[in-house]
C-alpha positions as CSV (number, residue, x, y, z in Angstrom):
1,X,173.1,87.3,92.6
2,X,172.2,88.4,96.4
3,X,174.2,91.6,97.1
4,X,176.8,90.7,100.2
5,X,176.1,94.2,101.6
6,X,172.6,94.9,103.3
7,X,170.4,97.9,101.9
8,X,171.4,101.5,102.9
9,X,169.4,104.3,103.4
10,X,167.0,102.4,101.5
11,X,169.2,102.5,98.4
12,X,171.0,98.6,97.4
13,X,174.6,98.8,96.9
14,X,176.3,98.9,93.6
15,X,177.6,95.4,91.9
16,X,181.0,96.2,89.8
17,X,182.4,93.5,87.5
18,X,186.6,93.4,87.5
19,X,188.2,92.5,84.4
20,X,190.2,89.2,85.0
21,X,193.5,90.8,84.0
22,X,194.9,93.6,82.7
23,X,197.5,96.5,83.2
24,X,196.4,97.2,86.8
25,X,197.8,95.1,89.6
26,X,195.1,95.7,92.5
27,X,191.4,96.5,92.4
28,X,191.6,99.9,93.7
29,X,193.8,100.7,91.1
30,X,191.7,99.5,88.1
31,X,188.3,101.3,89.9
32,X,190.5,104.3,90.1
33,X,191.3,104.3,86.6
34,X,187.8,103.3,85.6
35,X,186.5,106.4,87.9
36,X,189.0,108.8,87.4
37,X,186.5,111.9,87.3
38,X,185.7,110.5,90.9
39,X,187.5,112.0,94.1
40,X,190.2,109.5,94.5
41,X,191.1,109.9,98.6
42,X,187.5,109.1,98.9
43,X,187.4,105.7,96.6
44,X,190.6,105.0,98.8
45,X,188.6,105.9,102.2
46,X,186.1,103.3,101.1
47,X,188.4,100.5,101.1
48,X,189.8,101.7,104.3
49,X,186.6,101.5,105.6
50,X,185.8,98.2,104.8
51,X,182.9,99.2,102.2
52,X,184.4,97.5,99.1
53,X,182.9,93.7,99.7
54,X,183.3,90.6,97.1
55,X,180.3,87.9,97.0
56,X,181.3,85.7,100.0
57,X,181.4,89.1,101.9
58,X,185.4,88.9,101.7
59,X,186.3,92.9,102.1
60,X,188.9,93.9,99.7
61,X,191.8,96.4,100.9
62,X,194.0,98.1,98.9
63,X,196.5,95.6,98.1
64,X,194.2,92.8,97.0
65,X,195.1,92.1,94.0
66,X,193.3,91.9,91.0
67,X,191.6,88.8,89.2
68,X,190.9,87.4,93.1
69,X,187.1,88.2,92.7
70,X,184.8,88.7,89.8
71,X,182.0,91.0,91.8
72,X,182.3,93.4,94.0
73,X,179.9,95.8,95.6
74,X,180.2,99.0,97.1
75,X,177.6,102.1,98.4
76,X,177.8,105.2,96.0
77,X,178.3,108.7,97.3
78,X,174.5,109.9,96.7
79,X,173.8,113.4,96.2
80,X,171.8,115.8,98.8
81,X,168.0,115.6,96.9
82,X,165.5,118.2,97.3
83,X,162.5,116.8,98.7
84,X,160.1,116.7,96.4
85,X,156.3,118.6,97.4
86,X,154.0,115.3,96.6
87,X,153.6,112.5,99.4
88,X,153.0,108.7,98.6
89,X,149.5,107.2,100.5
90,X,149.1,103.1,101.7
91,X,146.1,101.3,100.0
92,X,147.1,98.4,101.0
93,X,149.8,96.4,103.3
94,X,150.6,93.0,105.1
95,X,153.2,90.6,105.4
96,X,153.7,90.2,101.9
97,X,152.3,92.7,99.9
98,X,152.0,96.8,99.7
99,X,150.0,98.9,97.5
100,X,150.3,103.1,97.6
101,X,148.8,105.6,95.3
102,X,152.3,107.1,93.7
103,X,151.7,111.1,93.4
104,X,152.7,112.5,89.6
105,X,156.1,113.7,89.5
106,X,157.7,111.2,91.7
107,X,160.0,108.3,90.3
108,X,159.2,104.3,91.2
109,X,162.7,103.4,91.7
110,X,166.0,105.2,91.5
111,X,167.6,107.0,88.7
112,X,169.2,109.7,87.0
113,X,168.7,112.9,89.2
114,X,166.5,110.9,91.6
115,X,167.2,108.3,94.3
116,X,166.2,109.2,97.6
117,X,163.1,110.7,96.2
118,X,161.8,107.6,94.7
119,X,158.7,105.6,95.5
120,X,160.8,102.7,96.7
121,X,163.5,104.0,98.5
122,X,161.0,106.4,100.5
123,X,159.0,103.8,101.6
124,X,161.8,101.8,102.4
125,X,163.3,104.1,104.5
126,X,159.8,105.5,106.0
127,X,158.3,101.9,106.7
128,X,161.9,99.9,107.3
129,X,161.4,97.4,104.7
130,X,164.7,96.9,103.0
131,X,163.6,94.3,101.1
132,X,160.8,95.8,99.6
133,X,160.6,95.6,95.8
134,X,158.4,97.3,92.9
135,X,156.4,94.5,91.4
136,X,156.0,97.0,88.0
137,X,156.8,100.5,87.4
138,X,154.9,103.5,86.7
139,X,156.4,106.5,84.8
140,X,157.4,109.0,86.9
141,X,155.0,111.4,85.6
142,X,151.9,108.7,85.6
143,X,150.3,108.6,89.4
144,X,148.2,105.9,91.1
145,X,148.4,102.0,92.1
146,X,151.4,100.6,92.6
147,X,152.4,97.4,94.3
148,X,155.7,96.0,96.1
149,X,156.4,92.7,97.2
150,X,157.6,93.0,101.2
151,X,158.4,89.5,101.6
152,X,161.2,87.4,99.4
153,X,160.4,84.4,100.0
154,X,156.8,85.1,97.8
155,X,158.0,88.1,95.4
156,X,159.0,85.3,92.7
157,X,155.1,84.3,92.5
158,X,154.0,87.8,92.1
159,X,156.2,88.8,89.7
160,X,155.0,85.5,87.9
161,X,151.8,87.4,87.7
162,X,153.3,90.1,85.7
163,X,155.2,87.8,83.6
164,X,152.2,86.0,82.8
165,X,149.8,88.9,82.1
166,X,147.4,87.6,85.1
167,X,147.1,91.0,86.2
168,X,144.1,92.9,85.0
169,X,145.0,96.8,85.2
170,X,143.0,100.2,84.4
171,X,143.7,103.6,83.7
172,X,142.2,106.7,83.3
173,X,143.1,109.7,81.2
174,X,141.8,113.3,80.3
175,X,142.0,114.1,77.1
176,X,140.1,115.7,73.6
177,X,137.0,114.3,72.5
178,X,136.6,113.2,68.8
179,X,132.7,113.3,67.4
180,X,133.5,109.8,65.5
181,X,134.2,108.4,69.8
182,X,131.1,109.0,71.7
183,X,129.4,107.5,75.0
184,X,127.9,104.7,73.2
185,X,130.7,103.9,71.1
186,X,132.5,100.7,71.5
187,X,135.6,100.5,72.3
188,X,138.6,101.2,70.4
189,X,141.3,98.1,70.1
190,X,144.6,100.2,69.7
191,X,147.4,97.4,68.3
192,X,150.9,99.2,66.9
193,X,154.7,98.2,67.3
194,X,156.4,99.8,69.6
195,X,159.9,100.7,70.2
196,X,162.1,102.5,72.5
197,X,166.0,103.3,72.5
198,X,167.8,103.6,75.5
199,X,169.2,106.5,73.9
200,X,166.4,108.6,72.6
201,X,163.9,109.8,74.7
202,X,160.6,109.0,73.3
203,X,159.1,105.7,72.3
204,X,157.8,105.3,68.6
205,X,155.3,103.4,65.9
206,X,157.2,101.8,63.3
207,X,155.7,99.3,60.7
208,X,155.9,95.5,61.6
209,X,153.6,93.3,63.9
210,X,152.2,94.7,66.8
211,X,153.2,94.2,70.0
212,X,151.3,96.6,72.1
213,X,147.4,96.0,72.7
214,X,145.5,98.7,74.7
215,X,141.3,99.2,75.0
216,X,140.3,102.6,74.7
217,X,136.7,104.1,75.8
218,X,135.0,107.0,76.4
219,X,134.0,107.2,80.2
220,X,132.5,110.8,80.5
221,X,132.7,114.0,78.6
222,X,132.7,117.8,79.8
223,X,133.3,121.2,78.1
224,X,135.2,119.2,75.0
225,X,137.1,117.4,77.1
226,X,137.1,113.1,77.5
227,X,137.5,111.0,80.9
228,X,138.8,107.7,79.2
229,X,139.1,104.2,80.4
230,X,142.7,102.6,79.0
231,X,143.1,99.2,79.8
232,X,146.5,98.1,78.8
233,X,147.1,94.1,77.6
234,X,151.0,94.4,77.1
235,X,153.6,96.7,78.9
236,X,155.7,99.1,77.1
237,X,157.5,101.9,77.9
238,X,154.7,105.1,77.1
239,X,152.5,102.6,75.2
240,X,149.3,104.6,76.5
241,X,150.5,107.8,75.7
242,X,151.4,107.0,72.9
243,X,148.2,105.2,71.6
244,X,146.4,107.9,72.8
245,X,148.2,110.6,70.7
246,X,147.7,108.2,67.6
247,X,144.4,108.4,68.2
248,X,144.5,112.4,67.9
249,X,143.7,112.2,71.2
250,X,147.1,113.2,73.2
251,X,146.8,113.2,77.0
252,X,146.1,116.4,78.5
253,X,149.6,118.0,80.4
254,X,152.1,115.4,78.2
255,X,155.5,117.4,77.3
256,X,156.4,114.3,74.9
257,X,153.2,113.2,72.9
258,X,151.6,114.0,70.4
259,X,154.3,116.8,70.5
260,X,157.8,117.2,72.3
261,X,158.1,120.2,74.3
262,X,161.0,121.8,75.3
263,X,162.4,120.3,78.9
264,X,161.2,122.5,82.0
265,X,160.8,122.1,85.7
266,X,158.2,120.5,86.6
267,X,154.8,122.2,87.1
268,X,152.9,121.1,89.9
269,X,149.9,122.7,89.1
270,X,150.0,120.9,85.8
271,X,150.4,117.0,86.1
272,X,149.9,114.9,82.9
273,X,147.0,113.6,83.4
274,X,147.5,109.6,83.4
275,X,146.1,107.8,86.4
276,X,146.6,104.2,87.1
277,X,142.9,103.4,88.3
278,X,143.2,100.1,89.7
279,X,144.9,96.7,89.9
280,X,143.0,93.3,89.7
281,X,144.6,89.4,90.4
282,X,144.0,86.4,91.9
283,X,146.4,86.2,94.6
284,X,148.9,83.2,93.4
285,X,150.0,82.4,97.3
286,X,146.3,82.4,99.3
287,X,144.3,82.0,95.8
288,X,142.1,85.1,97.3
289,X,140.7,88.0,94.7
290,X,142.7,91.0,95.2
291,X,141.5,94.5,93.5
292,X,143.5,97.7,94.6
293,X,141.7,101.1,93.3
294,X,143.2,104.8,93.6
295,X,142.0,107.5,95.6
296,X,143.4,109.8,93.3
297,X,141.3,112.1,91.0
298,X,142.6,113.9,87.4
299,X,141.9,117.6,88.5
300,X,141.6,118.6,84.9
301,X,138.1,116.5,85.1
302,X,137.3,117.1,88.3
């Protein structure tokens, strides 16, 4: 459902359902009840200024009463951010695709505590794209390739990609070495169940068939430390991390795995220590080999 109301500031505007009935006559009246801790002259000043829009584009005022539209959508009062001291770099751009190297520390898309300072709405606002999307995500901590599709007309056969798991990716990692996982060992096949609660921070093993895949080797070794390559064959939330510390091997600079760590501002002199390396497809609109690789290092093995 295409949002009636253009990009702002690089952020989209918010879609509300209405209830079809119910004790409130108007729609201001049921969003003021709905957002009471929310200043209420200022929900008002939003209809009054014609910000409060239904699908066809149909603005509601005041009066309209409720159960006339279904959707509406509206742009949030968004908080004044900090900037935050990393910077995002192009790899790659043209009319339908660009690649950056994301810094640690900075989000991919908005949430929580962070919306202007995400990777998306940054670039957005920096290269005016307001149609740019995030074709996957990397955890805000994690650094390194990361693609948007610029053009809408072709996203749908990118993100096909990522549906399909026709995207080859690697990472690299710092982290202990074990004596049993040398130079000339083969590679580990790391296969677990994974889940994650929306409500509980960290992702976890539990008994049942797998469904996370990921190929761990050794790459190089210094001073008793590891540079690994992961290369992930499924997607969840912290599934490297967390194969990694269920290996004994937790990733050097993680406040969540093997162990949680009481939360703390971030460190920038300490980044977890999770690269996404590169990025590998055959491009599903020209049929051309693509293969994106970061210019970032992991100062811990540098």
């Amino acid at each position: 459902m295409r949002s009636p109301l253009p990009v702002r500031n690089g952020v989209n505007a918010t879609r509300l359902r209405l209830p079809a009935e119910g004790p409130w006559e108007t729609a201001l009246e049921y969003i003021l009840d709905r957002f009471d801790h929310v200043d209420p002259d200022g929900i008002g000043e939003r209809f009054d200024r014609g910000e409060v829009v239904a699908l066809g584009g149909e603005v509601l005022t005041r009066t309209t009463p409720l159960g006339e539209h279904t959707f509406v959508w509206y742009y949030r009062e968004l908080p004044v951010e900090e900037r935050l001291p990393v910077e995002l770099s192009i790899l790659h751009q043209d009319e339908r695709l660009l690649v950056v190297d994301k810094p640690h520390f900075l989000p991919t898309t908005p949430g929580g505590m962070y919306v202007a300072e995400s990777a998306l709405v940054r670039l957005r606002v920096e290269l005016g794209l307001p149609d740019l999307i995030p074709m996957h995500r990397l955890d805000r901590m994690t650094a390194g390739v990361l693609m948007f599709a610029v053009d809408p007309a072709t996203r749908g056969a990118y993100q096909l990609l990522f549906e399909n798991r026709r995207i080859s990716k690697e990472y690299r990692a710092v982290a202990p070495v074990r004596p049993e996982l040398g130079l000339d060992t083969a590679p580990l096949d790391v296969r677990s169940r994974i889940v994650k609660s929306r409500t509980y921070l960290l992702a976890q093993e539990v008994e049942g068939p797998a469904n996370t895949h990921t190929t761990v080797s050794l790459l190089d070794e210094r001073a008793g430390r590891g540079l690994y390559r992961l290369q992930p064959h499924t997607g969840k939330t912290h599934q490297l991390r967390l194969h990694m510390a269920s290996l004994g091997l937790g990733i050097i600079n993680d406040p969540f795995y093997p162990v949680l760590h009481p939360q703390a501002p971030d460190d920038y002199a300490r980044p977890l220590q999770l690269l996404a390396h590169s990025i590998a497809f055959t491009d599903p609109v020209d049929g051309t080999e693509r293969t994106y690789a970061s210019r970032l290092a992991l100062a811990e093995f540098a």
